[in-house]
C-alpha positions in Angstrom: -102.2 -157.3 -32.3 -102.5 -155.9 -35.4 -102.4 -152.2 -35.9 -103.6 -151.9 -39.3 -107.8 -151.1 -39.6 -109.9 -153.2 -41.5 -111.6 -151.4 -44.6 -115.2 -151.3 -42.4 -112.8 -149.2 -39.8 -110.8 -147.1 -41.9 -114.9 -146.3 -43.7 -116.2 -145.6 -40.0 -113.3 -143.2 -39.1 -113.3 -141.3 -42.5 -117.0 -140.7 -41.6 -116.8 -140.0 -38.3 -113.9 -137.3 -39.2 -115.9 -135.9 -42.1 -119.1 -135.7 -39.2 -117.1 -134.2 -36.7 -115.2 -131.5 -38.6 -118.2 -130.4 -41.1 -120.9 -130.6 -38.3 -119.4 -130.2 -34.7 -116.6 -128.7 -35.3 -118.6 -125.3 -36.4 -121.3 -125.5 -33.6 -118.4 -125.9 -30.7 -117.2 -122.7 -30.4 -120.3 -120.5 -30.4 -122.2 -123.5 -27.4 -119.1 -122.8 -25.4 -119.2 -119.0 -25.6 -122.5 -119.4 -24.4 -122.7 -122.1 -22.6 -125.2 -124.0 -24.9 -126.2 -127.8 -24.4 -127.3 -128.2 -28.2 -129.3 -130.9 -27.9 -130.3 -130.4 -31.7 -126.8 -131.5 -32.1 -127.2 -134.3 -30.3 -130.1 -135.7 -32.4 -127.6 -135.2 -35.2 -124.9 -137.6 -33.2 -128.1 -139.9 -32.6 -129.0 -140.2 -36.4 -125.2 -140.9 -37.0 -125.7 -144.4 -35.3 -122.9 -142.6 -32.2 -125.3 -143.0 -29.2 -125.0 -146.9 -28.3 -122.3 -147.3 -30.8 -121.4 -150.9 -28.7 -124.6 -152.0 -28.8 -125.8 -154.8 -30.8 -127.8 -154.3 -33.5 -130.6 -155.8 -31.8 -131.2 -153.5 -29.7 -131.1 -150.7 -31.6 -127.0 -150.0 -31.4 -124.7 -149.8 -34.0 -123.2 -152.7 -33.1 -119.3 -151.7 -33.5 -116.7 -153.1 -31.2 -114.7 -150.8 -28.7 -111.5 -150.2 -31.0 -114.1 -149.2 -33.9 -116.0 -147.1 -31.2 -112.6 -145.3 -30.0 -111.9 -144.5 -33.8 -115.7 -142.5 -33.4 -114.6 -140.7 -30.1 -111.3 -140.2 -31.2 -112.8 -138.0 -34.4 -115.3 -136.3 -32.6 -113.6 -135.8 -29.2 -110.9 -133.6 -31.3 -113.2 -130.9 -32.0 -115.7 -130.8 -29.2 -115.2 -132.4 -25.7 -119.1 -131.5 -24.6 -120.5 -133.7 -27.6 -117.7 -136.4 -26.8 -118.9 -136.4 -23.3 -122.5 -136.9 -25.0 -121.3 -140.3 -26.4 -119.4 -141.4 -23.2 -122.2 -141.0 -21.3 -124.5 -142.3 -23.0 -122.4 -145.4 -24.3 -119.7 -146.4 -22.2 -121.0 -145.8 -18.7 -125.5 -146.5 -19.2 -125.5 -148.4 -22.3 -122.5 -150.9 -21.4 -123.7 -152.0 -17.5 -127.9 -152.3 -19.2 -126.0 -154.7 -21.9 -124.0 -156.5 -19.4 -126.0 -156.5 -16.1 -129.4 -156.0 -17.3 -132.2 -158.6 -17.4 -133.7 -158.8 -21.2 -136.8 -156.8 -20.2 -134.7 -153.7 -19.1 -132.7 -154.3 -22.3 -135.5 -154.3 -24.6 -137.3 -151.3 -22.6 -134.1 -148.8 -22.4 -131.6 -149.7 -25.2 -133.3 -148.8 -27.9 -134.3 -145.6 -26.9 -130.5 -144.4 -25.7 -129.2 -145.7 -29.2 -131.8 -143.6 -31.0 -131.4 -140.5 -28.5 -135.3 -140.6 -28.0 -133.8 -140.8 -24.1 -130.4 -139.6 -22.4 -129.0 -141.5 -19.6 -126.9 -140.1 -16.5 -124.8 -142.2 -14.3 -125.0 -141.3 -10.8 -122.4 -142.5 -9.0 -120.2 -139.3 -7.3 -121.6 -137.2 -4.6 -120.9 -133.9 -2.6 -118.5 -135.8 -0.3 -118.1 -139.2 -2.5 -115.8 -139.1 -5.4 -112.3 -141.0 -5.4 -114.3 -143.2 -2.9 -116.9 -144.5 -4.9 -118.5 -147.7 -2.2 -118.9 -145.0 0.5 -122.3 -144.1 -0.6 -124.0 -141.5 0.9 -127.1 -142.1 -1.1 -129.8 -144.7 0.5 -132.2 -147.2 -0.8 -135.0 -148.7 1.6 -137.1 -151.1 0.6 -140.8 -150.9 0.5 -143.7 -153.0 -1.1 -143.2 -152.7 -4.7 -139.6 -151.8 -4.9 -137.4 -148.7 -3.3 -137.5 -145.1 -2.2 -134.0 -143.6 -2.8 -133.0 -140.3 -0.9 -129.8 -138.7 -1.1 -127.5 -136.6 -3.8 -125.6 -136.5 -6.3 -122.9 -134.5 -7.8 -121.4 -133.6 -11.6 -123.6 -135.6 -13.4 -123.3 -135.4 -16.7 -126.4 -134.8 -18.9 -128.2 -134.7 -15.6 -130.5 -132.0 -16.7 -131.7 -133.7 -19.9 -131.7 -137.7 -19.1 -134.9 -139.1 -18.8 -133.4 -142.1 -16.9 -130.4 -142.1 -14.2 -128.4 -145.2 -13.6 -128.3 -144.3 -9.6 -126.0 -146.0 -7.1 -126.8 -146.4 -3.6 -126.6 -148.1 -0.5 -129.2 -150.3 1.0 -127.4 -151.6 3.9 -124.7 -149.8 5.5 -123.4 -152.2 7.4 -122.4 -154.2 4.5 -120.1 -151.9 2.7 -119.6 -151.8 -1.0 -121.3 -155.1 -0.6 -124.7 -153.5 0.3 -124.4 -151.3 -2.7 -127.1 -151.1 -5.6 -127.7 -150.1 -8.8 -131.0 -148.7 -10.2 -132.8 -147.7 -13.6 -134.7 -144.5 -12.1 -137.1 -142.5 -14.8 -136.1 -139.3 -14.0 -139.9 -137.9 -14.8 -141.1 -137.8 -10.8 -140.9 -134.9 -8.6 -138.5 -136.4 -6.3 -135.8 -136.2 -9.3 -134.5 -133.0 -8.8 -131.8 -131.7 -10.8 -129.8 -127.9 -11.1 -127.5 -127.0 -13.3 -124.2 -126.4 -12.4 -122.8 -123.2 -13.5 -119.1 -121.6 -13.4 -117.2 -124.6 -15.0 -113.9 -124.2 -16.0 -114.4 -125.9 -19.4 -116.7 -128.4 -20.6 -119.0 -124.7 -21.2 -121.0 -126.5 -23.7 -121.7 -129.9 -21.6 -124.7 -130.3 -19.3 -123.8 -130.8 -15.5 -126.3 -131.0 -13.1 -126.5 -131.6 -9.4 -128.8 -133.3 -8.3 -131.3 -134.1 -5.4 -133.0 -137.5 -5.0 -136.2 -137.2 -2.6 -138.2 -140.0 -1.9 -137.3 -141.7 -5.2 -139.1 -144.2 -6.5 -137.6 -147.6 -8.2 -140.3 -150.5 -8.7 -138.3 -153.7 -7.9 -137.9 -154.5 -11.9 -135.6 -151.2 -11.8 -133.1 -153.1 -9.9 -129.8 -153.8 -12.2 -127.9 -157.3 -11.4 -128.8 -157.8 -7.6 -128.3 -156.1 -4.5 -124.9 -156.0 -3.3 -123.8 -155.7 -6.9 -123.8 -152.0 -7.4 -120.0 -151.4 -7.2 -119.4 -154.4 -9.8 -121.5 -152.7 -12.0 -120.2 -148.9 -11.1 -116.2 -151.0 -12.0 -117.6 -152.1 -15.3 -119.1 -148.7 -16.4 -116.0 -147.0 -15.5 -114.0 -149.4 -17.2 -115.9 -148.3 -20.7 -115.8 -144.9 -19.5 -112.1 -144.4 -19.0 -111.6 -146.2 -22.5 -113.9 -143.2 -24.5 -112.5 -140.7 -22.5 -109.1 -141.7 -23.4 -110.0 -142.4 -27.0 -111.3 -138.5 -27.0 -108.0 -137.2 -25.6 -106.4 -138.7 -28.3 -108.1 -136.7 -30.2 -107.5 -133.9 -28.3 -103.7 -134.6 -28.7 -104.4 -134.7 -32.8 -105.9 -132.0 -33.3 -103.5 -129.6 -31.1 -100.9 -131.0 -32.9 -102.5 -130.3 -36.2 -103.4 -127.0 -35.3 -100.0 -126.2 -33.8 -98.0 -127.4 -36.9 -100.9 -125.0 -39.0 -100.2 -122.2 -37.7 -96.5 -122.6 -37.1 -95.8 -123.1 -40.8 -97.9 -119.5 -41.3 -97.3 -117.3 -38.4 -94.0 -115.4 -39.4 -91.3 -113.8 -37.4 -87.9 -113.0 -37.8 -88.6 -112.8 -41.7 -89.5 -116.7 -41.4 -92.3 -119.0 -40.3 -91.8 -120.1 -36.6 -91.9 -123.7 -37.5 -88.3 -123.4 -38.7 -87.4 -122.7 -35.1 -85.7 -125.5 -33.7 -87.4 -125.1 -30.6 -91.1 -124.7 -31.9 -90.1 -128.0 -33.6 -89.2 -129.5 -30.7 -92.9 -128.9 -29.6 -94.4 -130.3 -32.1 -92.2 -133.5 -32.4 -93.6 -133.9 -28.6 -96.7 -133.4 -29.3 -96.5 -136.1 -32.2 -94.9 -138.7 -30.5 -97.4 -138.4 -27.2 -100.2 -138.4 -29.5 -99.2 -142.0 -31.2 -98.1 -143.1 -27.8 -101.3 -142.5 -26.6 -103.0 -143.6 -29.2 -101.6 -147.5 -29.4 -102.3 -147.2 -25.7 -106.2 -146.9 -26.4 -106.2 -149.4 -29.5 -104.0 -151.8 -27.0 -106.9 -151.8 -24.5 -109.7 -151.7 -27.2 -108.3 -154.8 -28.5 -108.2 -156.3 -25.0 -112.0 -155.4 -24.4 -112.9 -157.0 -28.2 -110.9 -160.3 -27.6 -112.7 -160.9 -24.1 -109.3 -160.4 -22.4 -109.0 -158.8 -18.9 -107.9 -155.3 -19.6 -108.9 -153.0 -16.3 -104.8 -152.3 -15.9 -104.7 -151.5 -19.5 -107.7 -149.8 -20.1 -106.3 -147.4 -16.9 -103.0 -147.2 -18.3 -104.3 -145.6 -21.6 -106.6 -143.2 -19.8 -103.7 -142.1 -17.4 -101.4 -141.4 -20.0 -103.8 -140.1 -22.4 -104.8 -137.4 -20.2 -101.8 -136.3 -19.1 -100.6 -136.3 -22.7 -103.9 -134.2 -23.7 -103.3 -131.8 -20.8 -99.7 -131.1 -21.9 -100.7 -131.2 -25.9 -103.1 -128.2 -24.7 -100.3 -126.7 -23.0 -97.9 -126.6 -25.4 -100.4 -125.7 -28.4 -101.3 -122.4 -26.4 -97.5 -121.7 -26.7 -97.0 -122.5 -29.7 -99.9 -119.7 -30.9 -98.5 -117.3 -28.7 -101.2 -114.7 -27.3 -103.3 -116.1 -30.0 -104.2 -119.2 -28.3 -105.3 -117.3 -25.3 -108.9 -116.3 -27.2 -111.2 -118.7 -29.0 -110.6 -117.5 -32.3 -108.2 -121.2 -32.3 -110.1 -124.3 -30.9 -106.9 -125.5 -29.1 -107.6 -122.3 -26.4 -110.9 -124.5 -25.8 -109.1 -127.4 -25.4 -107.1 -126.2 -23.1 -109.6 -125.5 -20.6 -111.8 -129.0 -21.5 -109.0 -131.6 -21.5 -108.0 -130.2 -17.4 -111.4 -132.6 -16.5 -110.5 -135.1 -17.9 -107.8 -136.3 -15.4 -110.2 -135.7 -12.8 -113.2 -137.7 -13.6 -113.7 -141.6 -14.3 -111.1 -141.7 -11.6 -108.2 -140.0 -11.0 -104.8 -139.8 -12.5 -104.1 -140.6 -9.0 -106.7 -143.5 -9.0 -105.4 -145.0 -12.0 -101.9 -145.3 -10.9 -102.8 -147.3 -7.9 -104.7 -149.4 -10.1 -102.0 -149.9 -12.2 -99.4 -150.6 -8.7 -102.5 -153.0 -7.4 -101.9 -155.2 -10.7 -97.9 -155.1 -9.7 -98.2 -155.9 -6.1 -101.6 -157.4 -6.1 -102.1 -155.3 -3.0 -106.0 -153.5 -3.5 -105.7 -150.1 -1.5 -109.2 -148.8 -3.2 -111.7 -151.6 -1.8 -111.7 -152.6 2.2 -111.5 -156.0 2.7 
């Protein structure tokens, strides 16, 4: 592998950095405070080429590969988790199962408008009682003339509120397992769509998460993604993409508390002296840097992987598990580092703190992605019945 970026790279991240710090970066703190989903914003990220980054050009996407992509969530994941979770959303969980499971009419139909942000996606996948175990699906398709009525719920969907179509998983034979599962393209404009805004977040203030009711949903059969029976294939593949942004934007996370941390330690003075000549503040900070490039070769690693056409679920896990971890104790540490300063907004990493703690929760578990990673040692799969 080579770690050095091509000149196109090393243009897209300079970009994306300039973007994220002259645009986001000054919207962030005020649509946390008050719990804003700017969706102006949004359109911004749209007209930046960031929604569908991975998709080709074709279809409207920007056509990058996944290490170019991380470089994009890397930049703007460091100043704003909510917008990050934007681009993951939209990108690594709807756009990458339509481009790989989708038939070229539901291509042509959705793509273009995700890429261009004329339409948010949501992936609906976890429910009240179905997280960690993503084939037990609560949710149930029937089949009727025409195509499917869907009933069930949903839970911490991401840009649930605002997606005008939801990638919904659910179960159309019970009996069969995970092998009975579906996958549908559901236009969210019907009444039986119902979603409610979930309020009292920890972090994530800015991000739109909705709950959401699914009554007598309607899915014509040409909604249908891949074929019955191969909904959790195409939930695996999602997350796959998923847990490679979300790891790319804790990376960022990592930079920039480590950037921030070494700011304000070279200016805050005490003892007649900036802290940063403490031994022990240093010692912080030399953490903070080496998790952050640890991290960081863990998520080009598994980029590469993904752009070679390698098999890269154990490595694509491996950087999300430690890349979370690594963000959460970067956030840690930054808040010490400020002192009672980081404990108020006036400092981004006191945001930071409270976004990153998601982060090891959802696209599976820390604990989830360890027994991945064991299941490619022992080749023993505790996650799927047999």
């Amino acid at each position: 592998m080579d770690f050095s970026l091509t000149d196109e790279q090393e243009l897209v991240r300079a970009t994306a950095k300039q973007f994220a710090h002259e645009v986001v970066a000054p919207r962030a703190r005020e649509s946390a405070r008050n719990a804003r989903f700017d969706v102006e914003l949004v359109g911004k990220i749209a007209e930046q080429g960031y929604l569908g980054a991975i998709v080709p050009r074709e279809y409207g996407g920007a056509g990058l590969d996944y290490r170019t992509y991380g470089l994009v969530v890397e930049a703007v994941g460091g100043v704003d988790s909510a917008m990050r979770t934007v681009i993951s959303v939209q990108t690594s969980l709807v756009c990458s199962a339509i481009l790989r499971w989708g038939t070229e009419e539901q291509k042509q139909a959705w793509l273009p408008r995700l890429c261009s942000g004329e339409a948010l996606g949501c992936f609906c996948l976890t429910e009240p009682d179905t997280g960690s175990d993503a084939a037990n699906q609560r949710t149930r398709a029937a089949k009727v003339d025409g195509g499917w009525r869907i009933t069930g719920s949903k839970m911490w969907i991401s840009l649930g509120n605002h997606a005008k179509l939801a990638l919904v998983f659910a179960q159309t034979d019970p009996e069969k397992g995970h092998r009975g599962l579906a996958a549908f393209l559901v236009d969210t404009d019907q009444d039986g769509f119902q979603p409610q805004e979930i309020h009292g977040k920890m972090g994530l203030h800015a991000s739109d998460t909705a709950s959401i009711a699914l009554d007598d949903v309607f899915a014509p059969d040409a909604a249908l993604l891949g074929e019955v029976g191969d909904g959790f294939k195409v939930a695996m593949g999602a997350l796959d993409s998923g847990r490679f942004s979300v790891a790319a934007g804790c990376v960022g996370i990592c930079q920039d508390c480590l950037d921030e941390s070494t700011r304000y330690a070279t200016e805050r003075r005490q003892f007649d002296r900036p802290i940063a000549s403490f031994q022990l503040v240093q010692a912080m900070l030399a953490e903070m840097r080496v998790k952050t490039d640890a991290a960081r070769l863990l998520v080009w690693r598994a980029g590469w992987l993904k752009d070679t056409g390698q098999p890269n679920t154990t490595e694509t896990s491996i950087a999300k598990l430690f890349a979370t971890e690594a963000a959460q104790w970067c956030a840690n540490e930054a808040i010490q580092v400020h002192g009672g300063a980081g404990y108020v907004d006036d400092h981004p990493v006191e945001r930071h703190f409270r976004d990153v703690r998601v982060t090891t929760l959802y696209e599976g578990t820390s604990q989830i992605q360890r027994l991945i990673i064991g299941r490619s040692l022992t080749g023993i799969n505790a996650l799927v019945p047999s």
